[in-house]
C-alpha positions as CSV (number, residue, x, y, z in Angstrom):
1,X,83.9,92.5,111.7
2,X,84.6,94.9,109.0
3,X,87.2,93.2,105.8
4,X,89.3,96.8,106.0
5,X,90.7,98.8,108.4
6,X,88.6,102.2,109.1
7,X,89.0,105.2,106.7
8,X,88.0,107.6,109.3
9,X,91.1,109.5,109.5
10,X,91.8,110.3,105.6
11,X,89.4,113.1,106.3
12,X,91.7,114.6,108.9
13,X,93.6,117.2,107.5
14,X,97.1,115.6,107.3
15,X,95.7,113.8,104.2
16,X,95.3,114.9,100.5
17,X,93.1,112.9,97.3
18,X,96.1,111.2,96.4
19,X,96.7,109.4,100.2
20,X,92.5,108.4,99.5
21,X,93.7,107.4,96.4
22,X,97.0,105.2,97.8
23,X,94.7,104.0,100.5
24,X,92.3,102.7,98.2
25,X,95.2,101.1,96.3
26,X,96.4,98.9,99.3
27,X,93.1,98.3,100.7
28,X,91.9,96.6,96.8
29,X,95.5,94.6,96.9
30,X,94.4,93.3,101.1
31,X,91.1,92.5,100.0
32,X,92.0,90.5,96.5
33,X,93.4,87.5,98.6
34,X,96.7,87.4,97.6
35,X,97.8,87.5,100.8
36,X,96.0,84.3,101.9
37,X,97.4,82.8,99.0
38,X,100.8,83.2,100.7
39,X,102.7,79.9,102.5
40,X,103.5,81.3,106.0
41,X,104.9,78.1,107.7
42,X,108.4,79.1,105.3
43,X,109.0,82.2,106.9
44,X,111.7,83.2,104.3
45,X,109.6,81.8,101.5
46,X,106.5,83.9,102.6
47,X,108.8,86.9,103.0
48,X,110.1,86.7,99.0
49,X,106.5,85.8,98.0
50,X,105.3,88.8,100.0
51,X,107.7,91.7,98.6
52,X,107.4,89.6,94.8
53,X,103.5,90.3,94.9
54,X,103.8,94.2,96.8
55,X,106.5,94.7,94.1
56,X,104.3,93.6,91.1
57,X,101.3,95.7,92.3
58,X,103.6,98.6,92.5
59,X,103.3,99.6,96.0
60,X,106.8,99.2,97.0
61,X,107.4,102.4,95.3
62,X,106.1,104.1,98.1
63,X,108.5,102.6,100.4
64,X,111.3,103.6,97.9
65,X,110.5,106.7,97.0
66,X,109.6,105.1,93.5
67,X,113.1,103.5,93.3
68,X,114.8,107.1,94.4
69,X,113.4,109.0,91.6
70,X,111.0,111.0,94.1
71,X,110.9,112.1,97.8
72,X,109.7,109.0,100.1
73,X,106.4,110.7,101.3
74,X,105.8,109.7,104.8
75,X,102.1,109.8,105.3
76,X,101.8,106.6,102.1
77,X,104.6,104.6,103.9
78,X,102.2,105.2,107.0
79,X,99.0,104.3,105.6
80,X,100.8,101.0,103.7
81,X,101.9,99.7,107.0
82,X,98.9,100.6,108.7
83,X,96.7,98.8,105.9
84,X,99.1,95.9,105.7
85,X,99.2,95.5,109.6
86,X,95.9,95.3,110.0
87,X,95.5,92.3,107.4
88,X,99.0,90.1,107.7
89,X,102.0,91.1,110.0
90,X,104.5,89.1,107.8
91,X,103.1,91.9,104.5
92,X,103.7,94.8,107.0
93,X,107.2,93.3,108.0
94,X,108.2,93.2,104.3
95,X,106.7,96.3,102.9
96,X,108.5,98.3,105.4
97,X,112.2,96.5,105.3
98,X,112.6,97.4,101.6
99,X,111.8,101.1,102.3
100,X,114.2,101.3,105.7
101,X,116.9,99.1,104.0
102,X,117.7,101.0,101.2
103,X,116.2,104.2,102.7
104,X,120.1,105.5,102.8
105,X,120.8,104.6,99.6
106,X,118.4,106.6,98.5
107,X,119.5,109.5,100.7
108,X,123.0,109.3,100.3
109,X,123.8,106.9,97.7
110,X,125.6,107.5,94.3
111,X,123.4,107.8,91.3
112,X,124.9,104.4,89.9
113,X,123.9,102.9,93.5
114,X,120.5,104.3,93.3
115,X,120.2,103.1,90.1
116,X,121.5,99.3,90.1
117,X,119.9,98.6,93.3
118,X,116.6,101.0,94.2
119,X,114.8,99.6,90.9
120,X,115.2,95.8,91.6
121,X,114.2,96.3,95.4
122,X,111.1,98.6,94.1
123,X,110.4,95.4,91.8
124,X,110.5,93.1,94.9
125,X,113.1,91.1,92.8
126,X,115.8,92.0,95.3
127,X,115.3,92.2,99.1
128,X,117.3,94.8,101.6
129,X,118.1,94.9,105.0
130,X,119.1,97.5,107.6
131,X,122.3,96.6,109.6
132,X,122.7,98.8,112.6
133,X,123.1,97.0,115.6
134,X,125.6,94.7,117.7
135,X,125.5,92.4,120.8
136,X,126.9,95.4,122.4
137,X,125.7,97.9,120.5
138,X,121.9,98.6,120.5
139,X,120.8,101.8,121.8
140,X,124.2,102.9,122.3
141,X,125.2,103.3,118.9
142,X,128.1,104.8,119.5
143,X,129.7,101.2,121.3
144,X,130.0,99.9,117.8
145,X,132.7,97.7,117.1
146,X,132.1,96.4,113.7
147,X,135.2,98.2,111.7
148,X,135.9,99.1,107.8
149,X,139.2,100.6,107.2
150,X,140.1,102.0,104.2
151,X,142.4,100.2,101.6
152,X,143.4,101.6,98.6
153,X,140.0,102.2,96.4
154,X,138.8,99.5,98.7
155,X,137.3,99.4,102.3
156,X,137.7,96.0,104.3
157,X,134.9,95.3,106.5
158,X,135.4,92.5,109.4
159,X,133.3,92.3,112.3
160,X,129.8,91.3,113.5
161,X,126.0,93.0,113.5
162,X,122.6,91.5,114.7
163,X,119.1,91.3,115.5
164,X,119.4,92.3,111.7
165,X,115.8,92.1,109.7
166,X,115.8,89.9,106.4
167,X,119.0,88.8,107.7
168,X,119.8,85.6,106.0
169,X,117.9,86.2,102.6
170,X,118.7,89.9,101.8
171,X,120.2,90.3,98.6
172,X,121.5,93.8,99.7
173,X,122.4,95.4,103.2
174,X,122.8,98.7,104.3
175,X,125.8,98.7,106.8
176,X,127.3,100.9,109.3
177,X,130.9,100.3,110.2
178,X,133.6,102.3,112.7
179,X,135.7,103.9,110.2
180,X,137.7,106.4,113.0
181,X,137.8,109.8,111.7
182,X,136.2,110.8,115.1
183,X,135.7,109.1,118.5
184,X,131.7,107.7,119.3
185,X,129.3,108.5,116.8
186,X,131.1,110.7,114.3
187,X,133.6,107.6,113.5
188,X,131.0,105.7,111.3
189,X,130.1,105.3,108.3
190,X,127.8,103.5,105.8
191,X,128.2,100.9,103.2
192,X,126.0,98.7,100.1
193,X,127.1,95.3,100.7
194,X,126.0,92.4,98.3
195,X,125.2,89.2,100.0
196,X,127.5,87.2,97.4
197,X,130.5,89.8,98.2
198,X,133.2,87.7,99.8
199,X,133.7,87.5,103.2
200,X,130.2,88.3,104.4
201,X,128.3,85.1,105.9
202,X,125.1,84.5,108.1
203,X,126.9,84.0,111.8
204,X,123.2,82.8,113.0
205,X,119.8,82.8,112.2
206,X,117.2,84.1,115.5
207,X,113.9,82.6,116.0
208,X,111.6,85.3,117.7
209,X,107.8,85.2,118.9
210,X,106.3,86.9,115.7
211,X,108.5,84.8,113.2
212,X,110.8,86.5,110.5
213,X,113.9,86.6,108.9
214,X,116.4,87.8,111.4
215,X,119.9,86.7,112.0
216,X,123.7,87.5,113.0
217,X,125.5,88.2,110.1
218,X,129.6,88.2,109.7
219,X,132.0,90.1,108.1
220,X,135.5,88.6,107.7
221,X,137.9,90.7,105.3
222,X,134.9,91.3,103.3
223,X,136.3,93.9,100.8
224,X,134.2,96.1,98.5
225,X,134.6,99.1,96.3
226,X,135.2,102.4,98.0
227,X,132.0,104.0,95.6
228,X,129.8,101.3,98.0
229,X,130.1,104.1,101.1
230,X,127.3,106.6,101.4
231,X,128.1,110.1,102.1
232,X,130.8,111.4,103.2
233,X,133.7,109.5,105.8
234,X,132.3,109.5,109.7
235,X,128.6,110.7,108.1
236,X,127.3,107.3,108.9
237,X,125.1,107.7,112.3
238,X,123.6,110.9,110.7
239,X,122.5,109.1,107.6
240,X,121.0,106.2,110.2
241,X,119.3,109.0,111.8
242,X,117.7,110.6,109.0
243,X,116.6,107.1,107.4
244,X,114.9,106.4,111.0
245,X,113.4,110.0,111.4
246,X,111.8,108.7,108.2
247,X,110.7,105.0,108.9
248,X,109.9,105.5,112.8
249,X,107.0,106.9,112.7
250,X,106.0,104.1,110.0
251,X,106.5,102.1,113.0
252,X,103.6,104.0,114.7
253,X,101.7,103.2,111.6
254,X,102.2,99.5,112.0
255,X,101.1,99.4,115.6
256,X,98.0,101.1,115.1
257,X,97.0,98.4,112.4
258,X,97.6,96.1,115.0
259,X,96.0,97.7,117.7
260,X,92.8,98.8,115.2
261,X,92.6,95.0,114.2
262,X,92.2,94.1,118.2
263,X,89.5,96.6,118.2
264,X,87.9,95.7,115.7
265,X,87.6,91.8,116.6
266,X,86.6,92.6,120.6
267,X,84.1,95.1,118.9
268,X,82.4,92.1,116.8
269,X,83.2,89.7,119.6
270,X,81.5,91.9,122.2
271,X,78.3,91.8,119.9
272,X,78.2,88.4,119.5
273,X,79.0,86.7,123.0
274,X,76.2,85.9,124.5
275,X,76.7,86.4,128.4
276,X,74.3,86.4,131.5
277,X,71.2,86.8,129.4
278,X,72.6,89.7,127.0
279,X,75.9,90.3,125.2
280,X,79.1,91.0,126.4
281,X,78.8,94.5,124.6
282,X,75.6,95.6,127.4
283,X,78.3,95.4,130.1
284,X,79.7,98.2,131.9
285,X,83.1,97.3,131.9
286,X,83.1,96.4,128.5
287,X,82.2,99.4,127.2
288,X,84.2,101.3,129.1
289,X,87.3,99.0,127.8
290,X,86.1,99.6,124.0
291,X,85.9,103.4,125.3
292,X,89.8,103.7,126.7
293,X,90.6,101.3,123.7
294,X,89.0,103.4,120.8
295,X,90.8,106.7,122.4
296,X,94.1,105.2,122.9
297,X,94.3,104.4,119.2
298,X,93.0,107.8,117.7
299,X,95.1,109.6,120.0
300,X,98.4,107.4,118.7
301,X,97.0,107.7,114.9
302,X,97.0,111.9,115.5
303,X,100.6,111.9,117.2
304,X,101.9,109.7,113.7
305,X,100.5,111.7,111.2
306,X,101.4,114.6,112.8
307,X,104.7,113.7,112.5
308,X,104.0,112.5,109.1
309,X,102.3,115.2,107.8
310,X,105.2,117.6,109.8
311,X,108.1,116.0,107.7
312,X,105.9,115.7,104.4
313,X,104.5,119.2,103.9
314,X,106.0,121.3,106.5
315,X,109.7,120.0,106.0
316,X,110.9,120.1,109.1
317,X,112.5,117.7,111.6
318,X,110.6,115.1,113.4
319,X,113.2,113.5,115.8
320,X,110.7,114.6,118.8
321,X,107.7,114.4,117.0
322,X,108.4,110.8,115.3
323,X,109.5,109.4,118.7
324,X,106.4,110.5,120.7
325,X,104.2,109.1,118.3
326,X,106.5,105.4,118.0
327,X,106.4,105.6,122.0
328,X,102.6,106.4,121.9
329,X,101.4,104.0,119.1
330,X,103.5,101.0,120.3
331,X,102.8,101.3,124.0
332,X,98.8,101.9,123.5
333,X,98.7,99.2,120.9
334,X,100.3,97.0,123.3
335,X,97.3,97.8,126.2
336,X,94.4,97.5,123.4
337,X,95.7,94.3,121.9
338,X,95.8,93.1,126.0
339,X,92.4,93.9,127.2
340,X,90.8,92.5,123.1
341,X,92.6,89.2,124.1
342,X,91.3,89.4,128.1
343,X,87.8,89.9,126.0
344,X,88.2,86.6,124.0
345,X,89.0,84.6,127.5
346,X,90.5,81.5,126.7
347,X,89.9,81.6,123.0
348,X,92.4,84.6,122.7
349,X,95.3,82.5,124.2
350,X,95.0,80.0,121.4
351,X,97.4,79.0,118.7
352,X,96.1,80.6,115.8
353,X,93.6,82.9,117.3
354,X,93.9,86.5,115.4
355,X,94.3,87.9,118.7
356,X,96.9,85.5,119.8
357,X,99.1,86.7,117.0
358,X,98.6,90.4,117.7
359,X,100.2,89.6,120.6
360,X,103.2,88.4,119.6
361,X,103.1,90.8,116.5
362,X,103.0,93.9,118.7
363,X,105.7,93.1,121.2
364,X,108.9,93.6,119.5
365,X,107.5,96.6,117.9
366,X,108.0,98.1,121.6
367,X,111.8,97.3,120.8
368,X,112.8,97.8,117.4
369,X,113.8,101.0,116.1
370,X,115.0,102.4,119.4
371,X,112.8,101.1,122.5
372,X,109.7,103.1,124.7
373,X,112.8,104.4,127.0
374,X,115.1,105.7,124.2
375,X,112.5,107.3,122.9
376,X,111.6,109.1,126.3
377,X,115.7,110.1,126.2
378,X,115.4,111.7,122.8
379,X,111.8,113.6,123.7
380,X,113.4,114.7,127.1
381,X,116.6,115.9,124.9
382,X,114.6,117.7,122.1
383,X,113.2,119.6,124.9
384,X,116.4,120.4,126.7
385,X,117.9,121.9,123.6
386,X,115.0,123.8,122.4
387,X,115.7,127.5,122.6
């Protein structure tokens, strides 16, 4: 099996020299070791070491749009996560959570916000997190019941938020809280909140199948400075929008290094295995698996940097685009990373086995970021509005 994921597609035309160049970048940092080097029984250790060492080589930058100074350019976040998918789930996982958690900062933030937090996340010195979602509030955004009213220069935050990324050893969340200037989604807005601001606490830490930081965290009178809200009042589920218009389709990216790892192993495998007097690869059905699989991968890789390449150069919006290609990528990464393990037999049930761990990997990328069905909504209501 190849030590890199395929290059193939930087000679599509979504790509210019300096996404070769990036490429080359992450792909030298993967192949250096430093990732082995990297603890992973600490979850939360691995996840500091991990955005330390992506900090020092200066790759978060992409992620930040080089600590707001530039535009984030969607086709670099891509090919980071795809690269970084492809080599260690936990790397992926933390490149992507600096970009997505201070993503409105960077959109909406003050310059003094940008500027006292966007450089030390770009560093890897601080960590960010996203904080969206509620026990009752998922998809349905607009069922939020976390609250910040406004008090003097102040806003007072109190409620709850889960299922929250780096939740637990973020130094700074991005939070969206019912502030009332309109019923449903026009009521919210978006805050910076410090993880030593009183009144904010961890609730509960959540152990998943692909282990990272995630937990419930708690706001109980937690007060902070009125210049801490992004935008303008009842702005905040736009500004959640646009940050995952940008970052969704970096989910994409993500599952096709997954799904492109699976091929690649049931590709060597298939070589190798031995089987009824030739290998597993001179089978009929094999090939025709390795045929579907290849297909289902290049046809999710053209729907994400489409979308990509759509936001980057063409500067529109990518809400339909960016959700067909999260549906795509996720869903066909899921079937590929299925039929590599069915290829393995019993080895790819294993503890430890890399397909084992695609497995888990890939499932809550289904999920996360609005699920396979949301996305169908939004397609189906791009469509329907379209003139």
């Amino acid at each position: 099996m190849s030590s890199a994921p395929t290059r193939e597609h930087l000679d599509w035309p979504f790509f210019d020299k300096a996404h070769a160049d990036f490429a080359a970048r992450i792909d030298a940092f993967a192949a250096s070791g430093v990732l082995d080097s990297v603890d992973h029984h600490d979850t939360d250790k691995a996840c500091r070491s991990l955005v330390k060492l992506l900090g020092d080589a200066g790759l978060l930058a992409a992620a930040t749009g080089n600590a707001g100074t530039s535009a984030i350019d969607s086709r670099s976040v891509c090919l980071a996560r795809e690269t970084l998918a492809w080599h260690d789930g936990l790397a992926d996982f933390a490149f992507a959570m600096q970009g997505l958690g201070t993503g409105a900062i960077g959109l909406s933030g003050s310059e003094e916000l940008k500027a006292a937090v966007l450089p030390k996340v770009t560093s890897g010195e601080w960590l960010a997190a996203f904080a969206l979602s509620e026990k009752e509030a998922g998809s349905d955004v607009a069922a939020m019941a976390c609250a910040a009213r406004a008090d003097g220069d102040s806003y007072v935050l109190d409620g709850e938020k889960t299922w929250i990324s780096n939740g637990g050893i973020a130094d700074v969340y991005t939070v969206f809280a019912r502030t009332g200037e309109a019923p449903g989604t026009r009521g919210i807005s978006a805050f910076v909140v410090f993880a030593d601001d009183p009144g904010f606490s961890i609730a509960e830490r959540i152990d998943v199948i692909a282990p990272h930081p995630l937990a419930t965290i708690r706001f109980d009178n937690c007060r902070i400075p009125a210049s801490r809200r992004l935008g303008a009042p009842g702005e905040g589920f736009k500004i959640a929008m646009r940050t995952l218009d940008i970052f969704r389709a970096s989910v994409a990216a993500a599952s096709i290094g997954f799904g492109r790892r699976a091929l690649d192993e049931a590709l060597a495998h298939a070589k190798a295995r031995k089987m009824f007097g030739a290998t597993l690869g001179d089978l009929q059905l094999t090939q025709a698996a390795l045929g579907d699989m290849a297909t289902a991968m290049d046809s999710a890789a053209l729907l994400t940097y489409r979308a990509a390449w759509r936001r980057d150069v063409q500067k529109l919006p990518t809400t339909k685009e960016a959700a067909m290609a999260k549906m795509t990528a996720t869903e066909n990464a899921q079937t590929v990373i299925d039929r590599a393990l069915q290829m393995f037999g019993g080895r790819g049930v294993a503890c430890g086995e890399i397909t084992e761990k695609l497995y888990r990997e890939i499932r809550a990328l289904r999920i996360y970021e609005g699920a396979t069905e949301v996305q169908k909504l939004i397609i189906a209501r791009e469509l329907l509005k379209a003139e």
